[in-house]
N, C-alpha and C positions, 0 to 999 in steps of 0.2 A: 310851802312844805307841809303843813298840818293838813291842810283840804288833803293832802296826798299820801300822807301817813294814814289819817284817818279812813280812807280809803280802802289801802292797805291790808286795815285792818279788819274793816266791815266786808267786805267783800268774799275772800275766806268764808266767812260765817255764814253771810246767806247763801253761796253754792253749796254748801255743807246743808244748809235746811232745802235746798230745792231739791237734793238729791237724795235726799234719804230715800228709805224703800215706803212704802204702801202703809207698813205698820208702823210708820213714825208719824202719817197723817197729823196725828194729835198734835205732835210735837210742834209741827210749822204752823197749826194753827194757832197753838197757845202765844206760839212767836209774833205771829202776824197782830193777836188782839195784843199785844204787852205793845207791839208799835203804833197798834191804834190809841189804847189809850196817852200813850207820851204824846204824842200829835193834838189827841184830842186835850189833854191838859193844856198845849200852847196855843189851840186855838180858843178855849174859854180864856184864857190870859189877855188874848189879843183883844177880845169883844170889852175886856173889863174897862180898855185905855179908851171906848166908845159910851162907858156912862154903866154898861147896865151889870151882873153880879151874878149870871147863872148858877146853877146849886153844880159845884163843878162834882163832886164824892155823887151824886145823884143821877147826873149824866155817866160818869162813869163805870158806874154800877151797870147801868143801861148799857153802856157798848160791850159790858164784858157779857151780860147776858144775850146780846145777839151773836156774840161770837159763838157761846154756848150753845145755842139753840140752831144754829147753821152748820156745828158741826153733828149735832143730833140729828137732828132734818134738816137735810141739805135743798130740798129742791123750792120752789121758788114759793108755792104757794104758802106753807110753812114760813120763809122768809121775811114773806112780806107781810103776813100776819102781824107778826111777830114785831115788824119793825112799827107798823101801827099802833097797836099794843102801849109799846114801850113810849112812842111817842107820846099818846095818848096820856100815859101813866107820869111822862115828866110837865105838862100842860097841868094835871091834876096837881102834883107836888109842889108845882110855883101856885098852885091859885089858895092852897090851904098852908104854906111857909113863906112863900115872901110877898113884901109887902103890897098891897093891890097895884099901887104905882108905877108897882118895875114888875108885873106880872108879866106880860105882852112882850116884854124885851128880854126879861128872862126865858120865859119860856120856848122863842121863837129862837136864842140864842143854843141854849141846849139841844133843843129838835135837831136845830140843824147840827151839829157837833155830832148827833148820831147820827145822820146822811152824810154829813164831808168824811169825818172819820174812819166812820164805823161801816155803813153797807157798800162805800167804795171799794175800802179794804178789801171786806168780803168777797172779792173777784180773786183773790189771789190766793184762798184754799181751791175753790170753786177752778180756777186753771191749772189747779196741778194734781186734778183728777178726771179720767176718763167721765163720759165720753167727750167733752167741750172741751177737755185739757189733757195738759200730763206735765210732768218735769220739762220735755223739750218746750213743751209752748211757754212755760213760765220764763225759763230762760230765753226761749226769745223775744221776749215781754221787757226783759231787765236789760237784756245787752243793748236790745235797740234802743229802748228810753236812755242807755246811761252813753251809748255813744252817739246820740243824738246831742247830748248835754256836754259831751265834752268836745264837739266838734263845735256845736255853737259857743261854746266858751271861749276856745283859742281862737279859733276866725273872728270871731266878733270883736276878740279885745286889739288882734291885729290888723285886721280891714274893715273893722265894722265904722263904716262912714254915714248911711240912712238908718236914723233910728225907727223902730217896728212898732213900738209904744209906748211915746216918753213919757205922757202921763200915768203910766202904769211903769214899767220898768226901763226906766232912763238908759243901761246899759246893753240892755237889748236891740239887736239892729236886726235889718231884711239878711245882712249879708250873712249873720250870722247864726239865722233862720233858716235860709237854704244851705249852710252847710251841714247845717242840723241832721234837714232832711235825706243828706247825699250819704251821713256817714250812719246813718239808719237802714236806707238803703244797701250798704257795704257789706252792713256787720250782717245783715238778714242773710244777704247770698255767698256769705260766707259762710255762716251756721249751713244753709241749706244745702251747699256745695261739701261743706266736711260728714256730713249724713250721709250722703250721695259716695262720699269718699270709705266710708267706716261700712257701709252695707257690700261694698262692692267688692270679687272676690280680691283685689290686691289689700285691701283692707281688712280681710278677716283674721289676720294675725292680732292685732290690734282691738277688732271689734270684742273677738275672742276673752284677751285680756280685759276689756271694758266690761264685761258681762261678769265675770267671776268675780271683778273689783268691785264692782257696784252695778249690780242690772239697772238701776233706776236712773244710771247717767249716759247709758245707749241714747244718742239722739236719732228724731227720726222725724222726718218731716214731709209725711205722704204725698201733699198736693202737689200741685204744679209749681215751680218757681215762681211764676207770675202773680199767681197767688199769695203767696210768702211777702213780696216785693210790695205788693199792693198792701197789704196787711201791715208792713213796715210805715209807710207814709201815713198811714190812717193811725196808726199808733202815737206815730210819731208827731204829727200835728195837733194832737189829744193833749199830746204829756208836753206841746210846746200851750196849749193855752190854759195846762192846768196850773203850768209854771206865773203864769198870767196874771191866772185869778186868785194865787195863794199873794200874789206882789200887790193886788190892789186891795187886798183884805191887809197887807202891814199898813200901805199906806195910808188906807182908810184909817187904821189903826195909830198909826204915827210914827211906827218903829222900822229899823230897818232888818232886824232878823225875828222871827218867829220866837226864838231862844238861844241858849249857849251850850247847848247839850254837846254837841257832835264840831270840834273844834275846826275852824276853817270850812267849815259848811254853815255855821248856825245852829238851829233845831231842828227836830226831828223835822218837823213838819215843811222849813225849807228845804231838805233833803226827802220828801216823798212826793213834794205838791204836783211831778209832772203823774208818778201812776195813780195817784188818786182820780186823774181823766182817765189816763192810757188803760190801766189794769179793770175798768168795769167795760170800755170800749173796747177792749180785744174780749172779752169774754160775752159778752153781745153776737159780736161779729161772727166766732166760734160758732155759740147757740144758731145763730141765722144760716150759718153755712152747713150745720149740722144739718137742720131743718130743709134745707132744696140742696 
């Protein structure tokens, strides 16, 4: 019941930030770095239960400044700068503040805290703005990731017989893997079928009202079906191994939740680990199909 209130409640809020108009860009960014840095706060937490002490207020500093500077210069070359840079600048900070011993782990620990975090994230201003994005693609970023998760949740806890990878996450199975990917599949040609439905004339009563309500929640999803479909799977196997790799960083770790933020889920960071794969992997994909 909490996983589902909390739910609930979050839920509401982020279609509320996907759909703002154009001139709220700021807005979903600022949102997006306030969730990188909570993630990133529980992943230096996790690293601490492994020996080492990152400058966590130093890394952090660091993610809110790339968030900054990718919504000033958005494009890639700027980004990556930037992410060096900073890197570079948190390497410099462990070698002249902590002590020589736990340099190499501190600093290797924060680095990466602004890559898991921080430039993952940053796919998810970066897709909900032309030409690589929009509001429709974000949402369909989120619905596939979240009914991917909730199809593998219920099939798994009730057929899930062949575990996927018990030394990684024991409650995870094949079965409830492939349901994952089916109810990914669904939600995609479903999104893409109600586009299909809202653009067409029996739907422009409807579209009509969607436009005046909010132009920025018009879905629309040009390509071919197949495409869309294909895009679902490749998302979806993303955000199933990012689920993965956030489970063998607790367990590295020793814990079984990231933290106790977001009740019935855990922390932040268990509640984002599959788009931290999914959301830089569909904005790739984007850019590539942009590109031919």
């Amino acid at each position: 019941m909490k996983r589902v209130v909390t739910a609930l409640v979050l839920i509401p809020v982020v279609l509320v930030l996907v759909f703002l108009g154009p001139q709220w860009q700021w807005l979903f960014s600022v949102a997006v770095a306030g969730v990188a840095a909570l993630a990133g706060w529980e992943y230096l937490n996790l690293t601490r239960h492994r020996g080492t002490h990152p400058p966590r207020a130093a890394t952090l500093v660091a993610l809110m400044a790339l968030f900054a500077t990718h919504f000033v210069w958005p494009d890639a070359e700027h980004l990556l700068a930037t992410f060096g840079l900073l890197g570079l600048g948190l390497l410099v900070y462990c070698t002249f503040f902590k002590p020589v011993q736990e340099v190499i782990g501190d600093a290797s620990a924060s680095i990466f805290c602004l890559l898991y975090t921080g430039l993952t994230l940053l796919a998810l201003p970066a897709l909900r703005q032309p030409p690589d994005g929009s509001s429709s693609v974000l949402l369909f970023l989120l619905l596939v990731v979240w009914a991917g998760d909730i199809s593998a949740y219920y099939v798994g806890r009730t057929l899930g017989r062949h575990k996927l990878a018990p030394s990684l996450s024991p409650g995870k199975s094949w079965e409830g893997a492939a349901a994952s990917v089916v109810g990914s599949i669904l939600i995609a040609a479903g999104l893409v079928g109600l586009a299909t439905i809202l653009q067409a004339p029996r739907g422009s009563v409807l579209l009509s009202w969607m436009e005046r309500a909010c132009p920025a929640a018009v879905l629309s999803y040009p390509d071919e079906l197949w495409y869309w479909l294909m895009l679902a799977v490749v998302v979806n196997v993303a955000g199933q191994v990012g689920d993965l790799a956030e489970s063998a960083l607790k367990r590295s770790a020793g814990v079984k939740d990231s933290g106790d933020l977001l009740p019935g889920h855990g922390g932040v960071l268990d509640r984002i680990d599959a788009l931290l794969l999914a959301a830089p992997v569909l904005w790739y994909a984007q850019v590539i199909h942009q590109k031919f």
